[in-house]
C-alpha positions in Angstrom: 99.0 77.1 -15.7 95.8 76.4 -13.4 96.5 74.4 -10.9 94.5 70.7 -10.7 92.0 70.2 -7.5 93.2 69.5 -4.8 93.9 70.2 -0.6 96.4 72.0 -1.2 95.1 74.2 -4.3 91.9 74.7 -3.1 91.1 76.2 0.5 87.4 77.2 -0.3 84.6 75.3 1.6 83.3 71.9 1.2 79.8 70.8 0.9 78.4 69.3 3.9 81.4 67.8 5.5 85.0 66.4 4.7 84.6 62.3 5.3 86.6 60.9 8.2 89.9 58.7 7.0 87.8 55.4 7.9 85.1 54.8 5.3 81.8 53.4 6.6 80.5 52.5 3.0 81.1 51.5 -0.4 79.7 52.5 -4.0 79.8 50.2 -6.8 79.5 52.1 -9.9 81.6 55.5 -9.3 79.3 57.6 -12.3 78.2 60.9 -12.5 74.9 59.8 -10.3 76.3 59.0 -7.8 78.5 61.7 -7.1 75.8 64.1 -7.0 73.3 62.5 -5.1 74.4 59.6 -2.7 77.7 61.3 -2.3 76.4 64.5 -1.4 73.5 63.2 0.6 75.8 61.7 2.9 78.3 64.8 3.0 75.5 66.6 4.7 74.8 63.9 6.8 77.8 63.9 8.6 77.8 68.1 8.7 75.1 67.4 10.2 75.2 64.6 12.8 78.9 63.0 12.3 79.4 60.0 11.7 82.3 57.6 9.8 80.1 57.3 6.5 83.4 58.2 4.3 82.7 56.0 0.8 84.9 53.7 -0.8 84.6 54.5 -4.5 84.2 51.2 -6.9 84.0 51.7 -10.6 83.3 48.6 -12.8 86.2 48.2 -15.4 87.4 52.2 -16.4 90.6 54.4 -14.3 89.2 57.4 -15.5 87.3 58.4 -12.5 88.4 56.9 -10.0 92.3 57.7 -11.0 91.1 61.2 -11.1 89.9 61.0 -8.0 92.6 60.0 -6.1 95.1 62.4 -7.8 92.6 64.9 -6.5 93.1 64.2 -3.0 89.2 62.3 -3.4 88.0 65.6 -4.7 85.7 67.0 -7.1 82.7 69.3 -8.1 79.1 69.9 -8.8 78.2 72.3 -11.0 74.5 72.8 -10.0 72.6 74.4 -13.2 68.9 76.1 -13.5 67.0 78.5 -15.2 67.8 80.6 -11.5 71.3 80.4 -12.1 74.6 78.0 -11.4 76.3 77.3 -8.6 79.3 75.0 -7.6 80.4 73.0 -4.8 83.3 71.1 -4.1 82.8 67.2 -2.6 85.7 65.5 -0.3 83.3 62.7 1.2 85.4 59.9 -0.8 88.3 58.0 0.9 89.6 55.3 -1.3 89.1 53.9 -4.6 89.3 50.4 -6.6 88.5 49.4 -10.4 86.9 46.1 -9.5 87.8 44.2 -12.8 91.6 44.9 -11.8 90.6 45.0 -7.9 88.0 42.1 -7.8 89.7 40.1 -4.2 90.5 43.2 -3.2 86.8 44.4 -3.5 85.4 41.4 -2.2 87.6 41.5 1.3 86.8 45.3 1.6 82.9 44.4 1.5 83.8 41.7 3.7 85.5 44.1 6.4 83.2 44.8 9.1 84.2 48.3 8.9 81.6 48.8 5.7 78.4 48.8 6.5 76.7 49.9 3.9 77.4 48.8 0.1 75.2 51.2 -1.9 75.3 50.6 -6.0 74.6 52.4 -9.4 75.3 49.6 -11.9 72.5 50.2 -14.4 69.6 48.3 -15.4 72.0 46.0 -17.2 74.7 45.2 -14.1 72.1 43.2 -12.6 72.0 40.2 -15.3 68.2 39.7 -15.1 67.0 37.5 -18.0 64.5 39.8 -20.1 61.6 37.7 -20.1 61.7 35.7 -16.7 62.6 38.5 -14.6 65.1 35.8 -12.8 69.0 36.0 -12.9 70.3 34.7 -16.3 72.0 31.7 -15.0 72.7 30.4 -18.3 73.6 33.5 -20.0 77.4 33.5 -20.5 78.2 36.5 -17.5 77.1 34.7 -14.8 77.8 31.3 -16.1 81.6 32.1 -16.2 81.5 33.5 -12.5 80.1 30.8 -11.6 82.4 28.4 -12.9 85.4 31.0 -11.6 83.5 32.4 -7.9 87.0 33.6 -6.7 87.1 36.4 -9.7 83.7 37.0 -10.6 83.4 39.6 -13.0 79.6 41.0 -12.1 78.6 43.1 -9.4 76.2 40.7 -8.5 78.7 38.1 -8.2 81.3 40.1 -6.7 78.7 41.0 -3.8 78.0 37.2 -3.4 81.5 36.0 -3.0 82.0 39.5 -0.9 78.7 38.1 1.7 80.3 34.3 1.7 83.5 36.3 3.0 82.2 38.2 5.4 79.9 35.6 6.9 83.7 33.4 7.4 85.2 36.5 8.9 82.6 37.8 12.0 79.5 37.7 9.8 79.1 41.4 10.6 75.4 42.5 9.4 75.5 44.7 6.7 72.9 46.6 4.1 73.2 46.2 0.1 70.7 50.0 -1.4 70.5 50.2 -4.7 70.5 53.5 -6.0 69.2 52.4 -9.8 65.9 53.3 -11.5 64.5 49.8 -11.0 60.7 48.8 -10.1 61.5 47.2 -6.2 65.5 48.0 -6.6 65.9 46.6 -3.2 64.0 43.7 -4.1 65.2 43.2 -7.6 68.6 43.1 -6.2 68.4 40.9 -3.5 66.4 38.2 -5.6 69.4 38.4 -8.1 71.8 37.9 -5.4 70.0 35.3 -3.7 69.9 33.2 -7.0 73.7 33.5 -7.0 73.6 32.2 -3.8 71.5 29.3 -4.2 73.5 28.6 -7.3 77.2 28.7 -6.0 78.7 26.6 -2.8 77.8 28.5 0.9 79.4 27.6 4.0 76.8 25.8 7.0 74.7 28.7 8.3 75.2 31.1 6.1 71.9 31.6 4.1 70.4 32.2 8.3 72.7 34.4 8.8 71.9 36.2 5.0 68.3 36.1 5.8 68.2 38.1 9.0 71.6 40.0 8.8 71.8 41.5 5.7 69.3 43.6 4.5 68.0 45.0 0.7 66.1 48.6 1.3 63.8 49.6 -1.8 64.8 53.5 -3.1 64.1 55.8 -4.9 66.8 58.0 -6.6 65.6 61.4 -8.3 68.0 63.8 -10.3 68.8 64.8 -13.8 72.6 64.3 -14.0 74.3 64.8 -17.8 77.4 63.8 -19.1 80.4 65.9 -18.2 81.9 68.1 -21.2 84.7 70.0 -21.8 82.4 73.3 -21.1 81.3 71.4 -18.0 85.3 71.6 -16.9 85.9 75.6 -18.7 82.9 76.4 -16.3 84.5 75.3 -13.2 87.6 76.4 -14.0 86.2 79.4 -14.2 84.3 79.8 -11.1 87.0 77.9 -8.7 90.0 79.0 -10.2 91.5 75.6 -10.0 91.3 72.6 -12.6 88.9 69.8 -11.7 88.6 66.5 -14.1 85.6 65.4 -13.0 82.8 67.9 -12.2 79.7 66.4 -12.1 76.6 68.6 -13.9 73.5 68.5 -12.0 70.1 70.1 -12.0 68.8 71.5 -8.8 66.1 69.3 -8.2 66.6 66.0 -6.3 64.5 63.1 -4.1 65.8 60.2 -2.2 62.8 57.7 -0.4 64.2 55.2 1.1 63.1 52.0 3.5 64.5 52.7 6.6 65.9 48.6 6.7 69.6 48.7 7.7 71.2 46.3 9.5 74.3 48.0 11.2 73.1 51.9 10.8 73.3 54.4 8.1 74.0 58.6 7.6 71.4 60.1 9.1 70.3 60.9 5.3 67.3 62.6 6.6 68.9 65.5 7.6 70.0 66.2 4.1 66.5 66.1 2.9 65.9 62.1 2.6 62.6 60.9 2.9 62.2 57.1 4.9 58.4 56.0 3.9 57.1 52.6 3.6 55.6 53.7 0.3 58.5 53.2 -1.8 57.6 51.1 -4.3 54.0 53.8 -4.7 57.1 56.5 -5.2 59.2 54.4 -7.4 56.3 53.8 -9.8 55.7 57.4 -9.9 59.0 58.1 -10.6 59.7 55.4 -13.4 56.5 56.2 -15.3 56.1 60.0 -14.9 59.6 60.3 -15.0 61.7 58.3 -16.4 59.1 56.6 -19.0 58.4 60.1 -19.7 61.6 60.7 -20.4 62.1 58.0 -23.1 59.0 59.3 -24.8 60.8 62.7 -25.5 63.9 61.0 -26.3 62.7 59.0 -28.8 60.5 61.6 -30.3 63.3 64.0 -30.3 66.0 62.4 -31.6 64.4 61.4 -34.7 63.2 64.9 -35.1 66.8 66.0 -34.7 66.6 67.2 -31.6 69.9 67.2 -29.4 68.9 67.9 -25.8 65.8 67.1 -23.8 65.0 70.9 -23.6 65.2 71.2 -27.4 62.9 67.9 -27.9 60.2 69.1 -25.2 60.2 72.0 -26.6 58.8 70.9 -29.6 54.8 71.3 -29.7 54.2 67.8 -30.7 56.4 66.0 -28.1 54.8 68.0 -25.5 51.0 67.0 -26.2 52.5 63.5 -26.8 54.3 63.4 -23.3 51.0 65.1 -21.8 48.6 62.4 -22.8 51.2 60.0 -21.7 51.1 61.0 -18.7 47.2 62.1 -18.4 45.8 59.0 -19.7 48.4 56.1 -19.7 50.7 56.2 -16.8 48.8 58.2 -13.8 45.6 55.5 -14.1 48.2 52.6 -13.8 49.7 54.2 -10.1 48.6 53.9 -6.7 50.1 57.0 -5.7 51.6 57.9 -2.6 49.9 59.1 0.5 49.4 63.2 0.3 51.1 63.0 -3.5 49.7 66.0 -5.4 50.5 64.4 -9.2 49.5 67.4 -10.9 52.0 69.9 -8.9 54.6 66.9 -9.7 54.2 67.0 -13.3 54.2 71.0 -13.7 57.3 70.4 -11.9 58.5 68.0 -14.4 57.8 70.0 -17.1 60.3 73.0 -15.6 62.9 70.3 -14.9 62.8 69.1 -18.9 62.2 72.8 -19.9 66.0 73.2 -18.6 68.2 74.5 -21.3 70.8 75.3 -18.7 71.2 71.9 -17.9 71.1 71.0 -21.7 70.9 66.9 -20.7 71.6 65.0 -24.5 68.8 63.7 -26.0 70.9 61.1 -27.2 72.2 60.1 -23.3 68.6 59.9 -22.5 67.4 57.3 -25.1 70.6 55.2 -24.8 69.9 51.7 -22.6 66.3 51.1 -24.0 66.1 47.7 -24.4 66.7 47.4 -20.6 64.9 50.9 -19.7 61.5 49.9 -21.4 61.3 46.9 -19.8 60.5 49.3 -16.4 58.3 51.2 -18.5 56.2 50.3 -20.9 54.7 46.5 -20.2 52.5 46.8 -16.8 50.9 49.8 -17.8 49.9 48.9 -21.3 48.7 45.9 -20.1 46.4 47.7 -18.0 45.1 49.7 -20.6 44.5 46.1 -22.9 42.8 44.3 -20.8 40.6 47.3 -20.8 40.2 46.9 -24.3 42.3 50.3 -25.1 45.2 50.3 -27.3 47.7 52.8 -25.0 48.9 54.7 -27.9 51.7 56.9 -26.3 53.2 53.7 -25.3 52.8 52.1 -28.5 54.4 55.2 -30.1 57.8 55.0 -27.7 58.1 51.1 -28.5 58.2 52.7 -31.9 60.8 55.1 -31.8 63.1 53.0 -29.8 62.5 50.6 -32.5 62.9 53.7 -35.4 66.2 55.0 -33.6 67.8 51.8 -32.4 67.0 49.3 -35.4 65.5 50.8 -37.8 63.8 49.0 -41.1 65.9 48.7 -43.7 65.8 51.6 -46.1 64.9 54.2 -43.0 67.9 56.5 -41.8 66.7 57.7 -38.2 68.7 60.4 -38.6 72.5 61.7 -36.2 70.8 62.0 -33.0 69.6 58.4 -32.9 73.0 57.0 -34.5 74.6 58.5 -31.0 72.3 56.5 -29.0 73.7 53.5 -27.4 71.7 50.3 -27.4 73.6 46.7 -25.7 70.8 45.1 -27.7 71.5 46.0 -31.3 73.5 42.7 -32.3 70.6 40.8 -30.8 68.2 43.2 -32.5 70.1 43.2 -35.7 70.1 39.5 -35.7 65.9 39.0 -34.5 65.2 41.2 -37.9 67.5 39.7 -40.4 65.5 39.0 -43.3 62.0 40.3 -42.2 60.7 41.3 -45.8 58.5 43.8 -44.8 58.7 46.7 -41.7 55.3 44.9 -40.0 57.9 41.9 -39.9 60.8 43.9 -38.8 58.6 45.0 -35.5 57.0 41.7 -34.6 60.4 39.8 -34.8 61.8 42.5 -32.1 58.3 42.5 -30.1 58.1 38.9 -30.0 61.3 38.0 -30.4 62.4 38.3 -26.4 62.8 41.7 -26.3 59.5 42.3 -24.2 57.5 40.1 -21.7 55.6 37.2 -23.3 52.6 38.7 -21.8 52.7 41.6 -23.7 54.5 40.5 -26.8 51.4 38.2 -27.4 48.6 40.9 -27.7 48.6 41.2 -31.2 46.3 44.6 -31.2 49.8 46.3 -29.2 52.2 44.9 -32.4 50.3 46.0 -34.9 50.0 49.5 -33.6 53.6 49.9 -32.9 54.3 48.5 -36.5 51.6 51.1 -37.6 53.3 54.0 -35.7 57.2 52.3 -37.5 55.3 52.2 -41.2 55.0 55.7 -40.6 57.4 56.9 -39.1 59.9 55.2 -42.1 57.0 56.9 -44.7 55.5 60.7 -43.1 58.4 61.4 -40.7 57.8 61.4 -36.7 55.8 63.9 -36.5 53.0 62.5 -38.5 53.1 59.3 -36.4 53.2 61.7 -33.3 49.5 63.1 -34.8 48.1 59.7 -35.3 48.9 58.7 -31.7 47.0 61.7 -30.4 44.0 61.5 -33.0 43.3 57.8 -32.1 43.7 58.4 -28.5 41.3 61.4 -28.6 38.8 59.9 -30.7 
């Protein structure tokens, strides 16, 4: 029987460098993404210049990884996958672990401890409880109304990290930095508004919003790499190749990008060593990165899964889905982006077009589109608007609202098909309820486009509706690929 990972089973090398006992940091959100970027970032970090960054390892409500994790002696692996080949490496840069839904004053006193000194977080678009027209935290909604009627067992990150700051401020009011590590417009921004609302909301000790002000510090970043799910061929593979069992290999690609604001208030890995870029043009990167990316991204999803497509290799593979994305990006997105000092955008895209040509990494269409109530959001408004208030319809961005629509809630009689039944939407008992009734699929879209599901600004251009009802209409009629050809007709026209 093959032995699980572990010290003692495994004697190979470790990426980087083994953490210290003493962690300097903490993750909330213990995923896939963060074990093969932050996590091995700071690994080579400490090979590199030393350094007590060791992480304490946070997931949200699930054991499974973080149980794994320590039965593994705070071990795992990266299977690293590309049309050049595979490689694996084995991570040890984790030193303890909490759930924080079974941890949560636990949690908070760690991030109190002046020992951590920086929290960095993958909590998903959704973990930061912003209301989806506002932008503001959603004070009213009913997650962070009940922490704040119960602040000693808050059961959001971004209350957890507000009671944790009231803590430590009691304690020796220690400085400390909060990164986000999520695909976010600002993320550094976005996540210290949302904290400060808590803040202003809930009861603070004398001096403490000072001290918050100049002590504790919200970097903007930008996080880059194409991590799938973990399958059972993920764990065979491993096996395989280390000889020993691991639970929870992480999948990546061989690309990945890190710019981050170099604002930390009590120090941080020396992440530049490992390949981290520290610019004051984040937010020009981020934009890049959301839109070329990541908006991108959703495009081929969307067009992909209703064409029965299961992996983003498979979708972009398709002729259609290509000219579609290439337009996108030609005509829609790269006009809307002050781009980044030196930033060759054409090099980038060729690049991007390897990375989703990746059948060796084989990422699910179906992972991909998942979220996009909350992804689009990032997306698709600013730059549309752009493009209507220069009297053009932006048609590729008209067409994704569509097939999120199409795969997520379709009109009734329309069967999207397997791939978009896999997709996983928090939205689609709000969805399901904004369309109830709509006699006709034009009414179907315009309850969901106007319904709160997109900025007011945009939801009220009628001329961006209608075309997204057109692209539905026929979508539910010709099939995607039809809808795909009107898209590129009317934009090349």
């Amino acid at each position: 029987m093959t032995q699980p990972l572990s010290k003692a089973s495994y004697s190979g090398s470790v990426l980087g460098a083994s953490a210290p006992p003493t962690p300097g940091m903490l993750h909330l959100g213990i995923g896939n993404f963060h074990r093969a970027h932050a996590a091995v970032y700071t690994a080579k970090a400490m090979a590199a210049r030393g350094g007590h960054w060791g992480i304490v390892a946070v997931a949200n409500r699930s054991r499974r990884v973080v149980d794994a994790l320590a039965g593994q002696d705070y071990r795992y692996s990266i299977l690293e996958l590309s049309s050049a080949g595979e490689r694996v490496d084995v991570m040890d840069v984790h030193r303890e672990t909490l759930v924080a839904a079974e941890q949560t004053a636990e949690l908070m006193a760690r991030i109190a401890n002046p020992q951590i000194k920086v929290v960095t977080m993958t909590i998903s678009e959704n973990g930061y409880c912003r209301h989806a027209v506002t932008g503001d935290l959603d004070i009213d909604g009913d997650l962070i109304s009940a922490d704040l009627a119960n602040p000693d067992a808050p059961r959001t990150s971004i209350g957890q990290l507000a009671g944790a700051l009231i803590r430590r401020y009691q304690a020796d009011a220690a400085p400390l930095t909060i990164l986000s590590c999520d695909n976010l417009v600002s993320a550094g921004h976005t996540a210290h508004r949302m904290v400060s609302q808590y803040l202003q909301a809930t009861a603070t000790p004398d001096g403490f919003h000072d001290w918050f002000a100049s002590q504790v510090t919200f970097p903007n970043a930008m996080v880059d790499r194409i991590v799938p799910g973990t399958t059972d061929a993920t764990r065979a593979r491993v096996q395989e190749l280390l000889g020993v069992a691991d639970a929870i290999p992480v999948p990546a690609e061989r690309f990945t990008m890190w710019v981050i604001e170099d604002r930390f208030a009590a120090g941080r890995p020396a992440w530049e060593e490992a390949g981290a870029i520290f610019s004051d043009e984040v937010e020009a990167y981020e934009l890049v990165k959301l839109r070329l990316l990541n908006g991108s991204h959703s495009l081929i999803s969307y067009l992909g899964g209703l064409d029965g497509q299961p992996t983003i290799p498979s979708s972009f593979g398709q002729d259609f889905v290509r000219e579609c994305v290439t337009e996108l990006l030609n005509t829609e997105y790269l006009p809307s982006i002050a781009l980044p000092s030196g930033f060759d955008p054409q090099a980038y895209i060729a690049q991007l077009f390897d990375r989703w040509s990746n059948h060796a990494l084989g990422d699910a269409t179906a992972r991909v589109g998942s979220d996009g109530s909350l992804k689009l959001l990032q997306r698709v408004p600013d730059p549309a608007l752009r493009m209507l208030d220069l009297g053009q319809v932006p048609q590729q961005l008209a067409l994704m609202v569509a097939g999120w629509i199409a795969c997520v809630c379709p009109p009734e009689g329309f069967d999207p098909g397997p791939i978009a039944a896999e997709m996983i939407e928090p939205a689609k008992q709000r969805l399901a309820a904004a369309t109830a009734g709509a006699g006709s699929t034009r009414a179907h879209v315009e309850a969901i486009v106007r319904g709160g599901f997109f900025p007011e600004t945009l939801a009220g251009r009628d001329e961006f509706t209608e075309r997204v009802a057109d692209f539905v209409q026929i979508i539910a009629s010709h099939g995607v690929r039809e809808a795909a050809r009107a898209a590129l007709d009317a934009a090349q026209s």
